[in-house]
C-alpha positions as CSV (number, residue, x, y, z in Angstrom):
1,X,0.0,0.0,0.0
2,X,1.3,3.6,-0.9
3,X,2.2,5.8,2.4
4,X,-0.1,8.4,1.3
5,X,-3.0,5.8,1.5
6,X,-2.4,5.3,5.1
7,X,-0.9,7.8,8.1
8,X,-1.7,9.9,10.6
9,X,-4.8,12.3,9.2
10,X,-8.1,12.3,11.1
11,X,-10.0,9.3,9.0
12,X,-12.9,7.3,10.4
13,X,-15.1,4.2,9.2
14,X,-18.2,5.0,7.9
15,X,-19.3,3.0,11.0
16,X,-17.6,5.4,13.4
17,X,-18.3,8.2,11.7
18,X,-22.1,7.5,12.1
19,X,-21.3,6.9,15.8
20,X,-19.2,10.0,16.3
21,X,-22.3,12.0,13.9
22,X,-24.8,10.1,16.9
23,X,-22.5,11.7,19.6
24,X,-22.3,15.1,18.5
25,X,-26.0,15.0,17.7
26,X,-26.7,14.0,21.5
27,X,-24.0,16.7,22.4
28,X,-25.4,19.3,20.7
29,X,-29.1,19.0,21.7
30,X,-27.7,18.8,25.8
31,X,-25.4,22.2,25.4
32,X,-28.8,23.7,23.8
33,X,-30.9,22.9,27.3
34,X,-28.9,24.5,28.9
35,X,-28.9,28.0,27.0
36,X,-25.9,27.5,24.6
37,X,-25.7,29.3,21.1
38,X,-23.7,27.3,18.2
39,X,-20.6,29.4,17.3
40,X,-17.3,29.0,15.2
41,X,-13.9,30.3,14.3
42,X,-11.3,30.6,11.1
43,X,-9.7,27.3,11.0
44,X,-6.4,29.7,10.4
45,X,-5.6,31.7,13.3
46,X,-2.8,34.5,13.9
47,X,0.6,33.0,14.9
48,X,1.6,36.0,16.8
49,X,-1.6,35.9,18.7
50,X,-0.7,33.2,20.4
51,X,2.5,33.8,20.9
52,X,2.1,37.1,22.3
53,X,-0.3,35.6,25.3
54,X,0.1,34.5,28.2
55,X,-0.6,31.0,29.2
56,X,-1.6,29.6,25.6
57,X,-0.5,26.8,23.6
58,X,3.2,25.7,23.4
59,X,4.9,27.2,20.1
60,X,5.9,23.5,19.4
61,X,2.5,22.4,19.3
62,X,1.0,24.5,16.7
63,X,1.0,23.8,13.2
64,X,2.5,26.6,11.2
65,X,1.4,27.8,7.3
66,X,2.4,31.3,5.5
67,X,0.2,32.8,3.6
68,X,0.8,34.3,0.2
69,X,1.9,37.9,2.0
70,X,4.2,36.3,3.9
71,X,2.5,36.4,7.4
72,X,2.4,33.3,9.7
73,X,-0.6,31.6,10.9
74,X,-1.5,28.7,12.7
75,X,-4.1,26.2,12.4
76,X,-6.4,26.9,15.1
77,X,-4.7,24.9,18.1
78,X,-7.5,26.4,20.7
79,X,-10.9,27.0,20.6
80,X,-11.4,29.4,24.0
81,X,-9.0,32.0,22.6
82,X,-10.0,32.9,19.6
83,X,-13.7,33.0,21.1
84,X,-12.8,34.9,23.6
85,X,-11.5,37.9,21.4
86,X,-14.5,37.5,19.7
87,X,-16.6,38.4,22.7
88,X,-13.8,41.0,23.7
89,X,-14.0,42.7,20.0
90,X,-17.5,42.6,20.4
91,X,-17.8,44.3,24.0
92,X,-20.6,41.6,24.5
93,X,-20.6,41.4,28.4
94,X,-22.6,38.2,28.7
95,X,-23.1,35.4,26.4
96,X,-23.4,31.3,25.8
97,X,-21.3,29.4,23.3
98,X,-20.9,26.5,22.1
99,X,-18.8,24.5,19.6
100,X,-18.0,21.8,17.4
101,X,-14.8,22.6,15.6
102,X,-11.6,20.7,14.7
103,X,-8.1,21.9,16.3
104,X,-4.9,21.2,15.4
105,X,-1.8,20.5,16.8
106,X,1.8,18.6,17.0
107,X,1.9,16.1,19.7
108,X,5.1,14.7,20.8
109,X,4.1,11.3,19.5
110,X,4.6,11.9,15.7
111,X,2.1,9.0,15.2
112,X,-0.7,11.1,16.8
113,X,-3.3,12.7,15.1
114,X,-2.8,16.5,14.1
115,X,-6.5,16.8,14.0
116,X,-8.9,16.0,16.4
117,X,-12.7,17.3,17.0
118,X,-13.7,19.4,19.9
119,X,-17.2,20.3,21.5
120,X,-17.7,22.7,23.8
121,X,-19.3,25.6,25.7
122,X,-17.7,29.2,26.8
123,X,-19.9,30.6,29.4
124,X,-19.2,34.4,29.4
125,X,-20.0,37.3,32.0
126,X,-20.6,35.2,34.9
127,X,-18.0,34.4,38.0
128,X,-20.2,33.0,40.6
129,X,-20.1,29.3,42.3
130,X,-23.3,28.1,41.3
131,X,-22.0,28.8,37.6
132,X,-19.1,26.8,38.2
133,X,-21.7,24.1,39.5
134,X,-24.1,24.4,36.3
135,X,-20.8,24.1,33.8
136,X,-19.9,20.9,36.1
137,X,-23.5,20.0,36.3
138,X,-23.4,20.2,32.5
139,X,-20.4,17.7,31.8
140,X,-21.9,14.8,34.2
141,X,-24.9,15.2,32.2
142,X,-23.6,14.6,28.6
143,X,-21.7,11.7,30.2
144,X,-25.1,10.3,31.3
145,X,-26.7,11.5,27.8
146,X,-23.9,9.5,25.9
147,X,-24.8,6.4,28.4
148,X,-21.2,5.9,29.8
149,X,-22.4,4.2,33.1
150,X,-19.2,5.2,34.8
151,X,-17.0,8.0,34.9
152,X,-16.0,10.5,37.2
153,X,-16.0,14.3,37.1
154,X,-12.0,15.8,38.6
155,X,-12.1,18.6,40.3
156,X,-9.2,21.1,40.8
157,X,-8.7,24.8,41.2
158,X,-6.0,26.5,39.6
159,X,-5.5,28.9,42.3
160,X,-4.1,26.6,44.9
161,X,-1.2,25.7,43.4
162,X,-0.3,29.0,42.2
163,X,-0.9,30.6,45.7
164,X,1.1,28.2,47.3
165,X,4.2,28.3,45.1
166,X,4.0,32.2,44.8
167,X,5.9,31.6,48.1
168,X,8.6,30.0,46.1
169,X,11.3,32.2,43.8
170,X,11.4,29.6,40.8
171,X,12.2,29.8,37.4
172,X,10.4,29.1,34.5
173,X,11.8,26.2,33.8
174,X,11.7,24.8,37.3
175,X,8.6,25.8,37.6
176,X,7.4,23.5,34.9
177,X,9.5,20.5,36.0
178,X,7.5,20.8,39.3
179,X,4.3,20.6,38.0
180,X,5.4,18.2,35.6
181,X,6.0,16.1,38.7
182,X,3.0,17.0,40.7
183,X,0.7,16.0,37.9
184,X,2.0,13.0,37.1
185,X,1.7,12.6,40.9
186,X,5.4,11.8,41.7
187,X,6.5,11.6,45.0
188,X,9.4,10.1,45.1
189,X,10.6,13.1,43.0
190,X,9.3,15.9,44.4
191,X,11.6,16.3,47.6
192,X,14.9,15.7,46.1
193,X,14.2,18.3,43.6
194,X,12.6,21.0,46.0
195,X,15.7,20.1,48.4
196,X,18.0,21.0,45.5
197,X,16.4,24.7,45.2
198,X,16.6,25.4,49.0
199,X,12.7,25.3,49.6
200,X,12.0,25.3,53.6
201,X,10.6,22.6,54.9
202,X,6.9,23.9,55.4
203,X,6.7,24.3,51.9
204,X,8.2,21.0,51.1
205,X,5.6,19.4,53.2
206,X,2.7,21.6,52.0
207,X,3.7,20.8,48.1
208,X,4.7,17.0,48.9
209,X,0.8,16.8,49.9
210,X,-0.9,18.4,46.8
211,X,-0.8,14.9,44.5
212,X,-2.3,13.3,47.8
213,X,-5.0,15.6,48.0
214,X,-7.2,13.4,45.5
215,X,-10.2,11.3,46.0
216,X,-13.8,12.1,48.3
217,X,-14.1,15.9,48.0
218,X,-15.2,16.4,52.0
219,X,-11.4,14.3,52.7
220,X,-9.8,16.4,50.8
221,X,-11.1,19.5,51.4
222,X,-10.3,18.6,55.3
223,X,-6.6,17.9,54.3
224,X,-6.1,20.7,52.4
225,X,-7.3,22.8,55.0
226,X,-4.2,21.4,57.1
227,X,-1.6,22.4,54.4
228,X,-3.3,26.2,53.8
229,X,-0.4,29.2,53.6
230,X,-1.8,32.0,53.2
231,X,-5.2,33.2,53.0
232,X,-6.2,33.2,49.2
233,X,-5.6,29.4,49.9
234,X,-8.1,29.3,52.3
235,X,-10.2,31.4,50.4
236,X,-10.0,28.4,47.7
237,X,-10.9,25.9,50.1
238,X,-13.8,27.6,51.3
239,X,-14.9,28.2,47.9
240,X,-14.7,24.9,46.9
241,X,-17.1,23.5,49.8
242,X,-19.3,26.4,48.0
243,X,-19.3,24.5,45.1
244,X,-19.4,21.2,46.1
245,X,-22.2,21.7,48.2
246,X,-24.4,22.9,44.7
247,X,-23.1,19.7,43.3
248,X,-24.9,18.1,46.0
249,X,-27.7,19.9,45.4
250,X,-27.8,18.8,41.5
251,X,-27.3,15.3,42.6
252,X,-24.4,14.1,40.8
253,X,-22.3,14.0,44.2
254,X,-21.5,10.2,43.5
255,X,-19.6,11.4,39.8
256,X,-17.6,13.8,41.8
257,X,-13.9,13.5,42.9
258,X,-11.5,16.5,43.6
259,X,-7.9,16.6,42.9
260,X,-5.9,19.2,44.0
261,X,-2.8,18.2,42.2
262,X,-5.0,18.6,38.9
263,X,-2.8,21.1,37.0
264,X,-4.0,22.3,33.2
265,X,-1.1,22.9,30.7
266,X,-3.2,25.6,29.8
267,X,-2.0,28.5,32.0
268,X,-4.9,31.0,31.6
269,X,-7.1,28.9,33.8
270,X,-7.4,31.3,37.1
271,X,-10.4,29.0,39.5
272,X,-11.9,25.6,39.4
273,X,-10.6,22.9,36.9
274,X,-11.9,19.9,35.9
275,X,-11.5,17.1,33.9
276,X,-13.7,14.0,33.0
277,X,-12.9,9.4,33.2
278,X,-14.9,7.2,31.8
279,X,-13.9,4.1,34.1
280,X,-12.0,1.5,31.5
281,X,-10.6,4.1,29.0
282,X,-7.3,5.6,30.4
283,X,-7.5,9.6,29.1
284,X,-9.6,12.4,29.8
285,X,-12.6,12.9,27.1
286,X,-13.4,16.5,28.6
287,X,-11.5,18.9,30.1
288,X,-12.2,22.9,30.9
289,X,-11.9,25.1,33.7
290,X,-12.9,28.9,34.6
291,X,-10.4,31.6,33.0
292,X,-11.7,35.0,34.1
293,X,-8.3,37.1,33.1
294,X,-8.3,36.0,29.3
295,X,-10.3,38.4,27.9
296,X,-8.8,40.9,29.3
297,X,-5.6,40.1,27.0
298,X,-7.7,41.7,24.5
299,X,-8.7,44.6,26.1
300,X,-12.0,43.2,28.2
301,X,-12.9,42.3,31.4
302,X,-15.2,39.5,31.0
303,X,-15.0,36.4,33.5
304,X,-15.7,33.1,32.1
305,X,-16.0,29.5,32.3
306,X,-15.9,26.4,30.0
307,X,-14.8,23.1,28.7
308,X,-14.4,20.9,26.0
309,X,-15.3,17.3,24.7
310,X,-12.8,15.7,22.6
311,X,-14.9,13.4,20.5
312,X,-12.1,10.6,19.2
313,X,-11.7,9.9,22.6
314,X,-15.5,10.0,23.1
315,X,-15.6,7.8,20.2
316,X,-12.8,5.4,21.5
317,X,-14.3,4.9,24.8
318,X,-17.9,4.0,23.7
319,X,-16.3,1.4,21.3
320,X,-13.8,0.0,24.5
321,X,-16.6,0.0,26.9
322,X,-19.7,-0.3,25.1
323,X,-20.6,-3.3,22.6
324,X,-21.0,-1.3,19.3
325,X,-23.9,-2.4,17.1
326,X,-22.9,-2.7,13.4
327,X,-23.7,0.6,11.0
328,X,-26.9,-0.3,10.0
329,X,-27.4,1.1,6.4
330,X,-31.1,0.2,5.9
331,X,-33.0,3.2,4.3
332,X,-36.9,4.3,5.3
333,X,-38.0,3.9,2.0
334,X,-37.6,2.8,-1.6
335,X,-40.0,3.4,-4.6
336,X,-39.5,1.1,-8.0
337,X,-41.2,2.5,-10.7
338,X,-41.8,1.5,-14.1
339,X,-40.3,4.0,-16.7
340,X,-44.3,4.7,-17.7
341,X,-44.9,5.2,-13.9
342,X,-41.9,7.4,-13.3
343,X,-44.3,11.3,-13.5
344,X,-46.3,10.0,-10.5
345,X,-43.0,7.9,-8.5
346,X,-40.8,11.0,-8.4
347,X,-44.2,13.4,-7.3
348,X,-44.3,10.8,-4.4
349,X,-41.2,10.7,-3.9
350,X,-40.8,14.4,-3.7
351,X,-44.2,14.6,-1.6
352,X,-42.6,12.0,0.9
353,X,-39.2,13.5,1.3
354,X,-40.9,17.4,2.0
355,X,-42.8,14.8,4.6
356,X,-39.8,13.8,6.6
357,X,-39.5,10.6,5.0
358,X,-35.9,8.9,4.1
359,X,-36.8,7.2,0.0
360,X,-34.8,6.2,-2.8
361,X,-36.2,5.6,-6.3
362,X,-35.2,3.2,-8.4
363,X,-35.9,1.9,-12.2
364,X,-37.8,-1.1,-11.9
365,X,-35.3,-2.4,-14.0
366,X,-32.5,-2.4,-11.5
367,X,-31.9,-5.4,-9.8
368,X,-29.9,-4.2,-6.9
369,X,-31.3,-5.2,-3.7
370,X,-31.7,-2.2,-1.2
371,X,-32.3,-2.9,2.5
372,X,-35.3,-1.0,3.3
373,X,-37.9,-1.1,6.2
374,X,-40.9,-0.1,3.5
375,X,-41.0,-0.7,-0.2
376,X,-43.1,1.0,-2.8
377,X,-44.0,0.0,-6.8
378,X,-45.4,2.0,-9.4
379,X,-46.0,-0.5,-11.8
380,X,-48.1,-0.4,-15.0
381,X,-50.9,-3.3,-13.5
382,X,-50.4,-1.8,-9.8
383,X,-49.1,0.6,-7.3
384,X,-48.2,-1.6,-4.2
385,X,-46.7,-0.8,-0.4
386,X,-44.9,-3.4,1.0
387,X,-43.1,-3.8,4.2
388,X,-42.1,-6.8,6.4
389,X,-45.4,-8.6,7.2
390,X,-47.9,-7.0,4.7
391,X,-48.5,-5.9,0.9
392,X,-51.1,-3.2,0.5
393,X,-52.6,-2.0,-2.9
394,X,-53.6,2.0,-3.0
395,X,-54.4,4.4,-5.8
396,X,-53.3,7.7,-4.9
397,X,-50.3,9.6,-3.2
398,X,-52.4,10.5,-0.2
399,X,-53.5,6.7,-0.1
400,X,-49.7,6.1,0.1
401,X,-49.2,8.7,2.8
402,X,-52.1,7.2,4.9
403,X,-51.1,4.0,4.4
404,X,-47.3,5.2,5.3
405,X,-48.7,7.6,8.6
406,X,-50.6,3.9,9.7
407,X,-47.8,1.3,9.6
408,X,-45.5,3.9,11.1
409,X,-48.0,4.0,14.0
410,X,-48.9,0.9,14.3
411,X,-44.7,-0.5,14.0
């Protein structure tokens, strides 16, 4: 087989493509419920908006094109950035979004996909717990809508990591390398390396707890209240027993964990994080968290909160935990007509289709066998409805639709 025939690009079955079109479809029709408006962005994005931000995507992972002037753009690595200069060009104070746009970028695994589908909301203008509660609320409930029987919700807050190591004079680089090992939850790590910058041993302690601080949210919100600094860290605590407690109140307290050591590679996340398990498939299929200081990169001040599905792992985790059915291809409806028939076959098929009926027509003459759940013939001695346990004569289009509105009922 040629190279170019195989590789890394984003291709899917037709089978799970129909199950991925399913999950969006179910996605979609949840994010509406809840108030969302369908948005969208240019594919190609500004290189140097990106790379004049804080806290955006790595310069290594974005996928780089000129254009015919000679200016550099990427292919759109984010979906909350360019949205949110959107809402800051727009000076729109409050507003719901929501997504379903591809985004691109270079992984460190060259056999990775470059391309990978994204669904998600951008709640804008609010800053409250009980929004960080509905956005939560939200996620648990697409899982549910999706029918993933169990998965877990991870809950983190941005803030108390920052707070605490804002008592620490690191560097850029060893700042990364720390929470590098705090997320991959590395303890044996973590002391030798804070040892080797001189850290005191309060601090040492306090940071050597954070990938411990995982599990029932009451636990943990008890031990963290133990390791506290300074007071915007008990400010974080307190608010978190906010939201929890609303999470109660929506009744999804048993899809609820919180991890303290949960730390986003995306640095312009400034509150709660989360990300969401499905139990049995090994990475996160959403992830989001509240950023109220991005807009004001562009000139707003807009709080806001989000998150966003990745759909191939969606996809991958139905089919590793759920039995798939096979892509069932069988169509509503398919009229035969004899060529002398064909005036009054193609005026019921146009009458059918503007009913919300799926049809094919077909020359009588063609002997390919179509899977169908009804079958129609125009025939020169009859016009004749057939389906699995009955054949039914009529003489008119509206016969046909009656006949059609009846079986429909009655199956």
């Amino acid at each position: 087989m040629q190279p170019y025939l195989t590789g890394n690009g984003h291709s899917l079955s037709q089978t799970d493509y129909q199950l991925q079109s399913n999950l969006v479809t179910a996605i979609k029709k949840r994010f509406r419920t809840y108030g969302y408006l369908e948005t969208g962005t240019s594919t190609f994005q500004n290189y140097d908006m990106y790379t004049s931000m804080i806290g955006t995507v790595r310069k290594h992972n974005m996928i780089k094109t000129i254009d015919p002037s000679g200016d550099v753009l990427v292919l759109r690595p984010d979906m909350t950035i360019p949205i949110a200069r959107q809402m800051a060009n727009e000076k729109t104070p409050y507003r719901r979004l929501f997504y379903v746009q591809s985004v691109f970028r270079q992984l460190k695994d060259e056999t990775s996909p470059k391309e990978f589908t994204q669904a998600g909301v951008e709640c804008f203008g609010e800053n409250t717990p009980e929004n960080d509660a509905e956005t939560i609320a939200l996620s648990v409930h697409i899982l549910q809508d999706l029918q993933f029987n169990q998965f877990k919700i991870e809950i983190g807050h941005a803030g108390f990591f920052k707070d605490l190591i804002n008592e620490l004079p690191l560097s850029p680089g060893e700042l990364e390398k720390l929470q590098e090992l705090i997320q991959s939850k590395n303890l044996v790590e973590i002391r030798p390396f804070l040892e080797s910058l001189s850290v005191e041993e309060p601090i040492i302690k306090a940071i050597e707890s954070i990938p411990l601080l995982y599990g029932d949210p009451l636990i943990v919100i008890e031990k963290a209240s133990t390791i506290t600094m300074n007071s915007k860290m008990k400010q974080t605590i307190a608010y978190l027993k906010k939201v929890y407690a609303l999470l109660e109140d929506y009744g999804i307290e048993n899809a609820i964990v919180f991890d303290l050591g949960l730390i986003n590679h995306m640095d312009y996340y400034s509150g709660v994080i989360f990300q969401g398990y499905i139990t049995g498939y090994s990475k996160p299929v959403l992830m989001g968290g509240r950023y109220n200081g991005l807009a004001e990169q562009f000139g707003a001040d807009i709080p806001a909160i989000g998150f966003g599905c990745i759909i191939d792992h969606l996809l991958n985790a139905k089919k590793e935990t759920t039995p798939i059915e096979q892509l069932d291809e069988t169509i509503e409806l398919v009229i035969y007509y004899d060529i002398s028939r064909s005036t009054v076959a193609l005026s019921a098929a146009n009458r059918l289709r503007n009913a919300g009926y799926q049809v094919l027509t077909q020359n009588a003459d063609n002997k390919r066998d179509i899977p169908a759940t009804f079958t129609v013939r125009f025939t020169d001695d009859q016009f004749l409805l057939v389906d699995r346990r009955n054949h039914m004569t009529f003489q008119s289009i509206d016969d046909l639709e009656n006949l059609l509105e009846t079986e429909m009922r009655d199956n």
